[in-house]
C-alpha positions as CSV (number, residue, x, y, z in Angstrom):
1,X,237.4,-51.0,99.2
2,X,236.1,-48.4,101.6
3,X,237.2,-48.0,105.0
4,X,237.3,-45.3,107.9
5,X,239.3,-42.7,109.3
6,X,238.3,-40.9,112.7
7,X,240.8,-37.7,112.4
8,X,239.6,-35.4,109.5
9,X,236.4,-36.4,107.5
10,X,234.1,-38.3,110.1
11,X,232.7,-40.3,106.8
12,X,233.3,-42.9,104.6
13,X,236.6,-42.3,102.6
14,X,238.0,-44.3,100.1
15,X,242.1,-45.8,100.3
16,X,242.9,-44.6,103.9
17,X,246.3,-43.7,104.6
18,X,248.2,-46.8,106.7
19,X,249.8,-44.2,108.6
20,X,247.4,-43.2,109.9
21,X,239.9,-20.6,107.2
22,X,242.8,-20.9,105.9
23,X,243.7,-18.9,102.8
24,X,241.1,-15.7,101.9
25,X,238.9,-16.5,104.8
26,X,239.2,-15.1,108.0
27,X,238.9,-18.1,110.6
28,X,235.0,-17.6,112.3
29,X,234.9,-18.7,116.1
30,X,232.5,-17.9,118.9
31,X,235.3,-17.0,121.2
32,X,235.1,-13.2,119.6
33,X,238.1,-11.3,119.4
34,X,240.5,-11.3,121.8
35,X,243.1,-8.8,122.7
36,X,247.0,-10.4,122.1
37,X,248.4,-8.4,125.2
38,X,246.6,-10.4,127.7
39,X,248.2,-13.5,126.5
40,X,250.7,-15.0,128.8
41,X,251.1,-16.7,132.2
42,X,251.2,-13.7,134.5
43,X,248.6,-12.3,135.6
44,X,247.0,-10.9,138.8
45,X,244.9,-13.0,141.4
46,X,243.7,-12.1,144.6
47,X,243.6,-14.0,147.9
48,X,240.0,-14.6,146.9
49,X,240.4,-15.7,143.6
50,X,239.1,-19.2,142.3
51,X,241.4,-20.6,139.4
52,X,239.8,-22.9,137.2
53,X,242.1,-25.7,136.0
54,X,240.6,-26.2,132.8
55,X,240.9,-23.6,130.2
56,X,237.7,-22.1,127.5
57,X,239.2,-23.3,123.6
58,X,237.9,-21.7,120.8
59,X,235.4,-22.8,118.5
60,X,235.4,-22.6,114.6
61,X,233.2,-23.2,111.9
62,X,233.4,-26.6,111.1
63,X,231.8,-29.1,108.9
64,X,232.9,-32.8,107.3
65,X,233.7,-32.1,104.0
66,X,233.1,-35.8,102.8
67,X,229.1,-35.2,103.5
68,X,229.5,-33.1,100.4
69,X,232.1,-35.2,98.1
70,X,234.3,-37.9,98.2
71,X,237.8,-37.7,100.0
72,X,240.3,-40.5,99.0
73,X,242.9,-41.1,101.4
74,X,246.4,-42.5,100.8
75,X,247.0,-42.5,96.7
76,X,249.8,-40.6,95.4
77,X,251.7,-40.2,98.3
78,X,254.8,-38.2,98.0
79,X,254.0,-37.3,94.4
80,X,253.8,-33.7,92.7
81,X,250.4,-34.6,91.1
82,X,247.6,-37.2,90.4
83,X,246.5,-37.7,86.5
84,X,243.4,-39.3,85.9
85,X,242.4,-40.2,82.1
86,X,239.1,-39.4,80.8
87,X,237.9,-42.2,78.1
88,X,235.6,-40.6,75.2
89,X,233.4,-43.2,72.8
90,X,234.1,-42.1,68.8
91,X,232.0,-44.7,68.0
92,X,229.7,-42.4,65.3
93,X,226.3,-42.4,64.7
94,X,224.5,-45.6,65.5
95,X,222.7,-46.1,61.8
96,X,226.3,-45.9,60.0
97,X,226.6,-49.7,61.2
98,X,223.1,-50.9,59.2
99,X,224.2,-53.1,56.5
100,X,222.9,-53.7,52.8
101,X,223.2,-57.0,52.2
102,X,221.7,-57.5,49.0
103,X,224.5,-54.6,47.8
104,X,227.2,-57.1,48.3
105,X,230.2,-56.4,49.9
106,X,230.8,-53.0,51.7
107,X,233.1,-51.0,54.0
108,X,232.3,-52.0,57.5
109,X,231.8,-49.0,59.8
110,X,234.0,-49.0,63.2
111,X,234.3,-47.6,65.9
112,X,236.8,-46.5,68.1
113,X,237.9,-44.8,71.9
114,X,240.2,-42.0,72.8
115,X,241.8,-40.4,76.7
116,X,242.0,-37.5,77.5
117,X,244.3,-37.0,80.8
118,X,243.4,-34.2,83.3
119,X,246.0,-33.6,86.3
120,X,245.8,-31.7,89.6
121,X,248.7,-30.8,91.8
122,X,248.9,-32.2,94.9
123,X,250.3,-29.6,98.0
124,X,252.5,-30.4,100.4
125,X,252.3,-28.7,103.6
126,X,254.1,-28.7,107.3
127,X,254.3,-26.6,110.1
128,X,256.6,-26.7,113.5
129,X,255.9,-26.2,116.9
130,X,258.6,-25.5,119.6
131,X,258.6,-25.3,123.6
132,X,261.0,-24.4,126.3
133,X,261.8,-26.2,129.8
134,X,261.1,-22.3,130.8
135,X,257.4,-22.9,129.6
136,X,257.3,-26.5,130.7
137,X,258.0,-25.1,134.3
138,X,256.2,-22.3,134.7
139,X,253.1,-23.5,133.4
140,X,253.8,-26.7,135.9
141,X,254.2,-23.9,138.5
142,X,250.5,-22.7,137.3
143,X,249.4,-26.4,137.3
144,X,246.2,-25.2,134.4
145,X,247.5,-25.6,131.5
146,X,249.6,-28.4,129.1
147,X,251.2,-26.2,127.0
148,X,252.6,-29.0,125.3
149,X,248.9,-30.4,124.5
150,X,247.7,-27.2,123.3
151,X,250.4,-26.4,120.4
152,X,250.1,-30.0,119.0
153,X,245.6,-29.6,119.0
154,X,246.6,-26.5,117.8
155,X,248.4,-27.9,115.0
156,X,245.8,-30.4,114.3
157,X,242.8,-28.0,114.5
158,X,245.3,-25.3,112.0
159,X,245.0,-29.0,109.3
160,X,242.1,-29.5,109.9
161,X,240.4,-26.0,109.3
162,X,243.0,-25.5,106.4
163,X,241.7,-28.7,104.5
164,X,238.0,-27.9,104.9
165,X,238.3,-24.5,103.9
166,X,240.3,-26.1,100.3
167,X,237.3,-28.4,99.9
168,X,235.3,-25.5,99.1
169,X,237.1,-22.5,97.9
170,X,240.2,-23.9,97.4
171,X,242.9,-22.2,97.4
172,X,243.9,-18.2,97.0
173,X,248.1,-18.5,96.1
174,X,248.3,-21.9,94.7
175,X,247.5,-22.5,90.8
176,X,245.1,-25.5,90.1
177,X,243.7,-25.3,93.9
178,X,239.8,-25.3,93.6
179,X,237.1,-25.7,96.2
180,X,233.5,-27.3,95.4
181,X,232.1,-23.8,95.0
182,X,234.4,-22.2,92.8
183,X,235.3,-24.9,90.4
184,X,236.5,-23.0,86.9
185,X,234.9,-25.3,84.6
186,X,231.3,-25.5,85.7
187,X,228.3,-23.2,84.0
188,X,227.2,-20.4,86.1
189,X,224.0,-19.1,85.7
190,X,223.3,-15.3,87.0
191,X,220.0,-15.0,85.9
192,X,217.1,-17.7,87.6
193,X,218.1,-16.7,90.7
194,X,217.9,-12.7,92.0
195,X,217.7,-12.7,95.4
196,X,217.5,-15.6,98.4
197,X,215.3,-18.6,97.8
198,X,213.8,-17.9,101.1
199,X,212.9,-14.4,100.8
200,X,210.8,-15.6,97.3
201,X,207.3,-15.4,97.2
202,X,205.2,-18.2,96.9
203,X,204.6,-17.7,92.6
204,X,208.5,-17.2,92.6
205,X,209.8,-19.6,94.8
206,X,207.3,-21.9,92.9
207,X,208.8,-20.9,89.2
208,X,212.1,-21.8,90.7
209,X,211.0,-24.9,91.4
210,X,209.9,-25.9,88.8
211,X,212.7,-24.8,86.8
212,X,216.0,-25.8,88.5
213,X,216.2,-29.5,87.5
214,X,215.3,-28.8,84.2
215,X,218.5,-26.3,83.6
216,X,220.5,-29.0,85.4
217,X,219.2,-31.7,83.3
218,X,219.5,-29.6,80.2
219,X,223.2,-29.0,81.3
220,X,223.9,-32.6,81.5
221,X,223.2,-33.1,78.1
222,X,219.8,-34.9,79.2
223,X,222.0,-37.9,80.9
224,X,221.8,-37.4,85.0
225,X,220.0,-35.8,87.8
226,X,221.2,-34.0,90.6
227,X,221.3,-35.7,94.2
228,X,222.7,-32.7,96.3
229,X,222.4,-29.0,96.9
230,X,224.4,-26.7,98.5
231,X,223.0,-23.1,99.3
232,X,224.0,-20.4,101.6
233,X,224.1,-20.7,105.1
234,X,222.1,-17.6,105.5
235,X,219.4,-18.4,103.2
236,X,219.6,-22.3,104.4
237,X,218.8,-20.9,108.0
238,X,215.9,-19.3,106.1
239,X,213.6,-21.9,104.3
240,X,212.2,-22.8,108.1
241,X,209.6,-19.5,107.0
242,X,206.1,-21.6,105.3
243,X,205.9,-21.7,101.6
244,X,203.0,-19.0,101.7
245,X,200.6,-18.3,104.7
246,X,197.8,-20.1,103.2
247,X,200.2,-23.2,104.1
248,X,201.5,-22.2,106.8
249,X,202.5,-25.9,108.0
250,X,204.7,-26.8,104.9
251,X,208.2,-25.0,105.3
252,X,210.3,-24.4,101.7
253,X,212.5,-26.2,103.0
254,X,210.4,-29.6,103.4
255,X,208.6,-28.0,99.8
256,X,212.3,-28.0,97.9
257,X,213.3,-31.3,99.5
258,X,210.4,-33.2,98.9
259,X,210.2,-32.2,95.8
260,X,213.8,-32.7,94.1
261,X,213.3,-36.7,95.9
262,X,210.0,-36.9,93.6
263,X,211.7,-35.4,90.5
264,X,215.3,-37.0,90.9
265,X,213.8,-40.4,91.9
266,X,216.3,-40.3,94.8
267,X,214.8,-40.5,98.3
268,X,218.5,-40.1,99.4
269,X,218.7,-36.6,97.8
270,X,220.5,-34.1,100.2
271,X,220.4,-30.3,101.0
272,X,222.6,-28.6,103.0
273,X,223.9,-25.3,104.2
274,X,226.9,-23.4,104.2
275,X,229.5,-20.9,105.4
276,X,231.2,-20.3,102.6
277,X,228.6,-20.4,100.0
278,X,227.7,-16.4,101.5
279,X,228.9,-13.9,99.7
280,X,230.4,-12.5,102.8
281,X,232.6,-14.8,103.6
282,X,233.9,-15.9,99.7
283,X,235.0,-12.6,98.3
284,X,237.1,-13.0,95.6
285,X,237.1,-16.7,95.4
286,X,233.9,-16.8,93.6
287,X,233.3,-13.4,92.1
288,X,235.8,-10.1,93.2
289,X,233.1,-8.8,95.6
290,X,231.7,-12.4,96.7
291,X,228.3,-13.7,95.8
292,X,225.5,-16.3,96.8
293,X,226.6,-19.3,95.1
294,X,224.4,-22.5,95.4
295,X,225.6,-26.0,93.4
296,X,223.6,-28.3,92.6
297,X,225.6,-31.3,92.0
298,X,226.4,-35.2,91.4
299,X,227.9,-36.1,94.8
300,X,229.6,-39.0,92.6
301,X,233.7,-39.8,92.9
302,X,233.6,-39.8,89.4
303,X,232.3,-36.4,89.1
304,X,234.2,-34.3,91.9
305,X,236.5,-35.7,94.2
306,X,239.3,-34.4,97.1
307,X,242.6,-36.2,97.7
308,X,244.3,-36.3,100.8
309,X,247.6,-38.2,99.7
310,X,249.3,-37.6,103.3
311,X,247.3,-37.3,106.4
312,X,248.3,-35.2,109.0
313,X,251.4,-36.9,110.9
314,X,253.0,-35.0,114.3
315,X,256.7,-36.0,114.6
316,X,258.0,-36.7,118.3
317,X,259.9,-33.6,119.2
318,X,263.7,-32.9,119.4
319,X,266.0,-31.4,121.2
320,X,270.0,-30.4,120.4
321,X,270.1,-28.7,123.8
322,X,267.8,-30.4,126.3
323,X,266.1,-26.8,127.0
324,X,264.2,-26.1,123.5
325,X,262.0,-28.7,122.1
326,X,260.6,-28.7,118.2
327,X,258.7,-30.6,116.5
328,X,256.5,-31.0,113.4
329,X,253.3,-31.6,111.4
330,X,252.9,-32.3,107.6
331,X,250.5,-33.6,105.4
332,X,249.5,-33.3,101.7
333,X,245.8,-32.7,99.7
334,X,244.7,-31.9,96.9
335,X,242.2,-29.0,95.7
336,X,238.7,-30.4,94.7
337,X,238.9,-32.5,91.2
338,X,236.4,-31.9,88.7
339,X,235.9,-34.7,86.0
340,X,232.9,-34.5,84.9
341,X,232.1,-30.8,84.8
342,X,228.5,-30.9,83.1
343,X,227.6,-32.7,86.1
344,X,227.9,-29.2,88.5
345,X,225.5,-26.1,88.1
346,X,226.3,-22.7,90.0
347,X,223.6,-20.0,90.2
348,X,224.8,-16.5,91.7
349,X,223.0,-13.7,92.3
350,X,225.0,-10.7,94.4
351,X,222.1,-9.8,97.0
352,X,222.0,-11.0,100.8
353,X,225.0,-10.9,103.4
């Protein structure tokens, strides 16, 4: 049964939870960098200053991880792991069932099933937040800021980020913690692609074309298509350039796309861009010095998944003294699961940003 949550994923999820740039990555915002010793509540106005009442947050890289995979909300709460079993058909070549009748009686061929289980930890995680009557005052004094507001959005926004940034690289400390892009199990081919799809030519870019879905489909073991891929945000940005200037009105973009809906069948079939997929910004997660990674994928529950056992919850702060306050998030996820590992591609190449 699928339902929706409005916090986190801003798409279907399955399970939801009745109640309702993080590790390896620094954290990319438009605000720019800003220097710690002007933080605080005391500064210098003049008689002629105008105060604006509403303060400038930062911004981060965001995007919903559930437009790339499922998120399943709610199962496994409180538990160390989740186990899923893999079923596998022994039932042996087709032609040993043909029977010779007129040979009278003979063994009758059978066949049979077997599991295989494969388990992923599940990660608890909390954080606390404390304010004073001290802060409460003076920033009541300053009448511009909820200071109260801001540490609890800032607790939210610290999930959120944290989550989205496990959905694709996972995570750096924590054993068994993989991210869409840097799943251990899928192939990874280093050698179609040598540089960015939109700096090919038009013979190139054309070769690659015509070659991707056939290594994919080869890598299936000729049983599925693709219906999603995931490149660089950088090179993404690039495919508005025309597939050659003798058509200068057909973008590679709207080339790729239209073609992998014609091949695949799938008018659905997606494309998108992102962050993390750059080499800059996934050192060590996919190779030690980072590289271009683009997947091309099942976007299928059954194929890769996320689990978010325990969404984010804010306890009502306490006090023992009635002058500190404290209080506390927690929440518990999962790194991406990959069950049907035939079913993702990775090509790298170690050129571009």
């Amino acid at each position: 049964m699928k339902s929706k949550i409005d916090s986190l994923f801003g798409k279907t999820v399955l399970n939801e939870s009745p109640t309702g740039w993080i590790p390896g990555m620094t954290m990319l915002n438009s605000n720019g960098d800003v220097d710690p010793a002007s933080f605080g509540y005391d500064y210098v106005i003049r008689t002629t200053t105008y105060l604006r009442t509403k303060s400038i947050q930062q911004k981060f890289y965001e995007v919903p991880p559930a437009d790339f995979l499922t998120i399943e909300v709610g199962e496994g709460a409180w538990l160390e792991q989740i186990t899923q079993n893999l079923e596998f058909n022994a039932a042996g070549d087709f032609e040993s069932g043909v029977q010779n009748i007129s040979g009278g009686k003979s063994e009758m061929a059978e066949v049979d099933v077997a599991l295989s289980p494969k388990t992923y930890p599940i990660v608890t995680w909390g954080k606390g937040y404390r304010y004073s009557l001290a802060e409460l005052k003076k920033a009541l004094a300053a009448n511009n800021w909820d200071v109260v507001k801001a540490k609890t959005d800032a607790l939210k926004k610290n999930w959120d980020l944290g989550v989205q940034a496990t959905a694709f690289l996972g995570s750096k400390s924590i054993a068994g913690v993989y991210g869409l892009i840097n799943l251990p199990e899928p192939t990874i081919d280093t050698t179609t692609l040598t540089g960015n799809i939109s700096a090919m030519d038009a013979d190139v870019f054309a070769a690659f074309v015509q070659a991707v879905l056939g290594l994919y489909y080869a890598n299936t073991n000729s049983t599925v298509l693709p219906d999603t891929f995931v490149i660089p945000m950088d090179d993404y940005l690039g495919l508005s350039a025309p597939v050659s200037v003798a058509f200068p009105m057909v973008t590679k973009m709207e080339y790729l796309l239209n073609a992998f809906k014609a091949s695949t069948g799938n008018p659905n079939f997606k494309i998108y861009g992102l962050a993390y997929a750059m080499k800059a910004n996934n050192v060590g997660r996919t190779t030690t010095y980072g590289s271009q990674r683009y997947t091309l994928y099942r976007n299928d529950p059954e194929t890769v998944r996320m689990s978010v056992p325990t969404q984010f919850t804010l306890t009502s702060p306490g006090t023992a003294d009635n002058y500190q306050w404290r209080g506390v998030a927690y929440g518990q996820y999962t790194g991406v699961q990959n069950y049907r590992p035939r079913e993702v591609y990775y090509f790298d190449h170690t050129t571009g940003a």
